[in-house]
C-alpha positions as CSV (number, residue, x, y, z in Angstrom):
1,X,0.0,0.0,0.0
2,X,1.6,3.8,-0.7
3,X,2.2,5.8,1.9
4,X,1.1,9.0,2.1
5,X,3.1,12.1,1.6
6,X,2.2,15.5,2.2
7,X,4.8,18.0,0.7
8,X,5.2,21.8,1.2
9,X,6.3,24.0,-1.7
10,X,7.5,27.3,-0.2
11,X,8.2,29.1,-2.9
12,X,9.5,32.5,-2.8
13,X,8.6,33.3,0.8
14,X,10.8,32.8,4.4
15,X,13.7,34.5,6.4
16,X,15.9,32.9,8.5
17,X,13.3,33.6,11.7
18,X,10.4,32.3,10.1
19,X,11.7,29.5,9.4
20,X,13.3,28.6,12.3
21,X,10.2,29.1,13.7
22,X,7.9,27.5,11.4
23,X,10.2,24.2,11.7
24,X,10.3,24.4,14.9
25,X,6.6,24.4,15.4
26,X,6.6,21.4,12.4
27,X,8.5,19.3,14.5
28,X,6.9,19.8,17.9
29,X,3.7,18.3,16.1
30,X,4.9,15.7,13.8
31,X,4.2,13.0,16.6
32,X,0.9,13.7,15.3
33,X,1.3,13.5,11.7
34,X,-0.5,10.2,9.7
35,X,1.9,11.2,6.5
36,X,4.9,10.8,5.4
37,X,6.3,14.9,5.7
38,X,8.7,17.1,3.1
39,X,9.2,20.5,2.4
40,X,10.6,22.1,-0.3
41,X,12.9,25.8,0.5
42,X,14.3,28.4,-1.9
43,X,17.6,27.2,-2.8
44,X,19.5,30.0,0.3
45,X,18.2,28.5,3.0
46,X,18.6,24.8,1.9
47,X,21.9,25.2,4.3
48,X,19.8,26.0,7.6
49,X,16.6,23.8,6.4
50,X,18.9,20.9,5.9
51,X,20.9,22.1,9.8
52,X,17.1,22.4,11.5
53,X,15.8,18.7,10.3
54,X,19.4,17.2,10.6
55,X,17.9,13.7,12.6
56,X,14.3,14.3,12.1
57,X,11.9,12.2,9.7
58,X,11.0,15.5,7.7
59,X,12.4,14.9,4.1
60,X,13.5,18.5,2.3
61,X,14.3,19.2,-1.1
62,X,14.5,22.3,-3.5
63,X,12.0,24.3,-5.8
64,X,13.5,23.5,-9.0
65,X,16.8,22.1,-10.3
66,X,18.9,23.3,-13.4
67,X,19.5,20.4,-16.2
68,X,23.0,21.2,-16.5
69,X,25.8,19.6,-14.1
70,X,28.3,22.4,-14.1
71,X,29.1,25.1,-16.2
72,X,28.9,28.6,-17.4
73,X,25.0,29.0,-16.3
74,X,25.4,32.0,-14.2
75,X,22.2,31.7,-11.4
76,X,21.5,27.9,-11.9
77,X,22.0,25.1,-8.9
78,X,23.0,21.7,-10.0
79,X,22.0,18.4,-8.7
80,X,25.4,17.7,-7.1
81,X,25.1,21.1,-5.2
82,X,21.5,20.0,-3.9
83,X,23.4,16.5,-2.9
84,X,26.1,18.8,-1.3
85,X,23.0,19.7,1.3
86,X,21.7,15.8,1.6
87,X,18.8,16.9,-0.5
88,X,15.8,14.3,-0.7
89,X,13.9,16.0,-3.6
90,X,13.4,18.3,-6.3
91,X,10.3,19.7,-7.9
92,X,10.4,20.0,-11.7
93,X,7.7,21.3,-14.1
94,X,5.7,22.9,-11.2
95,X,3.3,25.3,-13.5
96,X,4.8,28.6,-12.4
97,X,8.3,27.4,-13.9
98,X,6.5,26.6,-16.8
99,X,4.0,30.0,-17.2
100,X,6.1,32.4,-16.2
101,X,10.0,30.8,-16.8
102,X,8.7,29.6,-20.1
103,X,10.0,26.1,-19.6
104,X,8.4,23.7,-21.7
105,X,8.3,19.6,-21.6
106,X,11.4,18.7,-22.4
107,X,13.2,21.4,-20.0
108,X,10.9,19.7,-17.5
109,X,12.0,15.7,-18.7
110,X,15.8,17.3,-18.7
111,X,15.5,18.3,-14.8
112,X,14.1,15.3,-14.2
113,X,16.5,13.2,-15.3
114,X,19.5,15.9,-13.7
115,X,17.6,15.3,-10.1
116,X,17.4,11.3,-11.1
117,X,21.1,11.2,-11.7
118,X,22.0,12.8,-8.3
119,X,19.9,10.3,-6.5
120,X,17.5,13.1,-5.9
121,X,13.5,12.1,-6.0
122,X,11.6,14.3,-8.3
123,X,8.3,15.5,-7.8
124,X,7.0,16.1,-11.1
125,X,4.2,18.8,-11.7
126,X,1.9,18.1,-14.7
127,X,-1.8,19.9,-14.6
128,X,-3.8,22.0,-16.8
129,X,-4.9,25.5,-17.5
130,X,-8.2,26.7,-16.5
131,X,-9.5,27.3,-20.8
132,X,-7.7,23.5,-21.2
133,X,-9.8,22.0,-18.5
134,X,-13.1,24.3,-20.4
135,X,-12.3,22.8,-23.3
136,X,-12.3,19.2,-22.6
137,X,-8.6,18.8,-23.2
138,X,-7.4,17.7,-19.8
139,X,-6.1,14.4,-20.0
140,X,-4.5,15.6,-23.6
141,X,-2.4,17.8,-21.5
142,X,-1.4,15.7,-18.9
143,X,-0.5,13.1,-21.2
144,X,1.5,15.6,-23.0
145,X,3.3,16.3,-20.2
146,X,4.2,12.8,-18.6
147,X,4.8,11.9,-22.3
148,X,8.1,14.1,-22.7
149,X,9.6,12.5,-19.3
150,X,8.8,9.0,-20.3
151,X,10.5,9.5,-24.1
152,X,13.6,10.5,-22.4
153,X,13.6,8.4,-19.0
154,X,11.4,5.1,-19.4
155,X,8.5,4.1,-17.5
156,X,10.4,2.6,-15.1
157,X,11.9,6.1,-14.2
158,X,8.3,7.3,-12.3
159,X,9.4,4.2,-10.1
160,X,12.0,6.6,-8.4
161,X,9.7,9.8,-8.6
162,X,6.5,11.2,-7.1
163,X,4.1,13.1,-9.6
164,X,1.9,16.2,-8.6
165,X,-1.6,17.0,-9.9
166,X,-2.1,20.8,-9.7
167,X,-4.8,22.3,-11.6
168,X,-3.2,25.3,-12.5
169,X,-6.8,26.9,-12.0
170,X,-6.5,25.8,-8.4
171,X,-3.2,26.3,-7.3
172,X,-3.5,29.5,-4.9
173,X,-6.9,30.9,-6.1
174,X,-8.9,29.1,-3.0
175,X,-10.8,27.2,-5.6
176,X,-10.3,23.2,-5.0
177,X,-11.0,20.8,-7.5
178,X,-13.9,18.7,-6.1
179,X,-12.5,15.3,-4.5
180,X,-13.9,13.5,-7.9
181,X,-12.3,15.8,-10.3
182,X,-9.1,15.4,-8.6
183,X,-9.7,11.7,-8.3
184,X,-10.9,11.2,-11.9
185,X,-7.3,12.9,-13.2
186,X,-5.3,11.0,-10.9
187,X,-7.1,7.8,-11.6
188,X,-6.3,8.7,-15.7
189,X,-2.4,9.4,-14.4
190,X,-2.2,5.6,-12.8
191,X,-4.3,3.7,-15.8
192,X,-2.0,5.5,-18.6
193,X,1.2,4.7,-17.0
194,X,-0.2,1.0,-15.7
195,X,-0.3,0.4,-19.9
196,X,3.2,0.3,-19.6
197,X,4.0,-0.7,-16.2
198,X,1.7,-2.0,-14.3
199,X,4.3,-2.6,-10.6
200,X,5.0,0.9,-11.3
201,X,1.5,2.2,-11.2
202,X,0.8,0.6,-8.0
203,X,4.1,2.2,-6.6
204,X,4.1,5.9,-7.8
205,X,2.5,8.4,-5.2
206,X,0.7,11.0,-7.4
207,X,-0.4,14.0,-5.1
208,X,-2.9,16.5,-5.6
209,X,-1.7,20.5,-5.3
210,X,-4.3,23.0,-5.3
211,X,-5.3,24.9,-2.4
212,X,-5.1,22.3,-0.2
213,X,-6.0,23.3,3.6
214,X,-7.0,21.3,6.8
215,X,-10.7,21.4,6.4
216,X,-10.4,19.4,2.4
217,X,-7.6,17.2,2.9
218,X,-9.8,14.2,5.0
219,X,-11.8,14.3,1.5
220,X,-9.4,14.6,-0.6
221,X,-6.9,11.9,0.8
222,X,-9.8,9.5,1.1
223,X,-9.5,9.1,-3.0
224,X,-8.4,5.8,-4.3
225,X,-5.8,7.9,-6.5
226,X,-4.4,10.4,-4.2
227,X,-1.9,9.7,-2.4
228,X,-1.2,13.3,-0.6
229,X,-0.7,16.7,-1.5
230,X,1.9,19.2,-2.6
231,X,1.3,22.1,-0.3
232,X,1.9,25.9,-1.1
233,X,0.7,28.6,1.3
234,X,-1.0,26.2,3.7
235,X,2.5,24.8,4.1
236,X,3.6,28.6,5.7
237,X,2.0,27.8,8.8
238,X,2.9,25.1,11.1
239,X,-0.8,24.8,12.6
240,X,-1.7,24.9,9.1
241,X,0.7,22.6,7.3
242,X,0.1,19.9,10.2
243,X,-3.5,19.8,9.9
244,X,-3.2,18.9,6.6
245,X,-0.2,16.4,7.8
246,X,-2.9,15.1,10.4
247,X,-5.5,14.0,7.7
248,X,-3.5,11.1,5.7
């Protein structure tokens, strides 16, 4: 049976106080926590993120990852570097890299196979705009997008990876997919990869991201298909972050 994973995607948001303080209060209530826990910090404090869990069962990763190994790519941080900071996981093709960096599918299948290749999980973002989802084109879309990481990787690559949902239409307006749209995409996700794997259809955790809060996450979690969420500003808050932590 997968385990349950609820990630937190911080974005660009924290100090060195709020966080300290924020993992602090994440840790005094993980005892409580029915999921699996990660969080995911701008790439500056990955040093103290990776100081402040040193011991704990909170996993950490980073927001994005570059493609390239080493070289003359003046802002960009490489899997080794991540590694350097006992980096879990990496997020690649989250919707905001891809709407407003202009990456496109195969930038996405190229940082996930530079996160693979450090040993680092991927959590792979695939979801659909608001006019796709209006004009019936969803599972198009997502295809499209697993597609690219397969051609380059294999099936047997989403094995090592986690894949995120996020409607792109629900990821920080308040609106929610209902439990049975979520669950109706992430069942599509599992039956198209199962065609070619079926061992790694059972084993990939696919998560739902979308304004995910305390008071949804019972409902949402209670899907066949979901197996989690990735979190963004509910994941801010400790109080906030663990009640969603408390509902796998």
């Amino acid at each position: 049976m997968r385990q349950t994973l609820v990630a937190g995607n911080w974005k660009l948001n924290g100090s060195k106080e709020s966080i300290k303080e924020l993992l602090a209060g994440i840790l005094d209530g993980m005892s409580e926590a029915k999921t699996d826990v990660a969080v995911c910090a701008p790439y500056i404090y990955l040093p103290l993120v990776d100081e402040l869990l040193s011991g704990s069962k909170i996993g950490y990763g980073s927001e994005s990852i570059s493609e390239h190994d080493s070289g003359a790519f003046t802002g960009e941080i490489s899997g080794s570097m991540l590694k350097d900071f006992n980096c879990q996981y990496a997020i690649v093709g989250h919707s905001e890299r891809r709407s407003l960096f202009g990456e496109k599918d195969a930038d996405t299948a190229n940082k996930f196979a530079a996160a693979r290749k450090y040993g680092l999980t991927p959590i792979l973002c695939v979801g659909e705009l608001l006019e796709e989802r209006e004009a019936g084109i969803t599972e198009e879309v997502v295809s499209r997008q697993l597609d690219a990481v397969i051609a380059l990787e294999g099936i047997a690559a989403l094995s090592d990876a986690v894949i995120a949902y996020e409607p792109v239409w629900a990821i920080g307006t308040g609106k929610t997919a209902s439990p049975e749209q979520a669950q109706e995409v992430h069942a599509f996700i599992r039956a198209k990869i199962a065609k070619r794997d079926t061992a790694v259809a059972e084993k990939v955790q696919i998560l739902y991201g979308g304004s995910v809060n305390g008071g949804n996450a019972d409902e949402l979690f209670a899907m066949e298909d979901i197996d989690g969420g990735l979190i963004g500003g509910a994941s801010l808050k400790a109080e906030d972050f663990l009640a969603i932590c408390k509902a796998g």
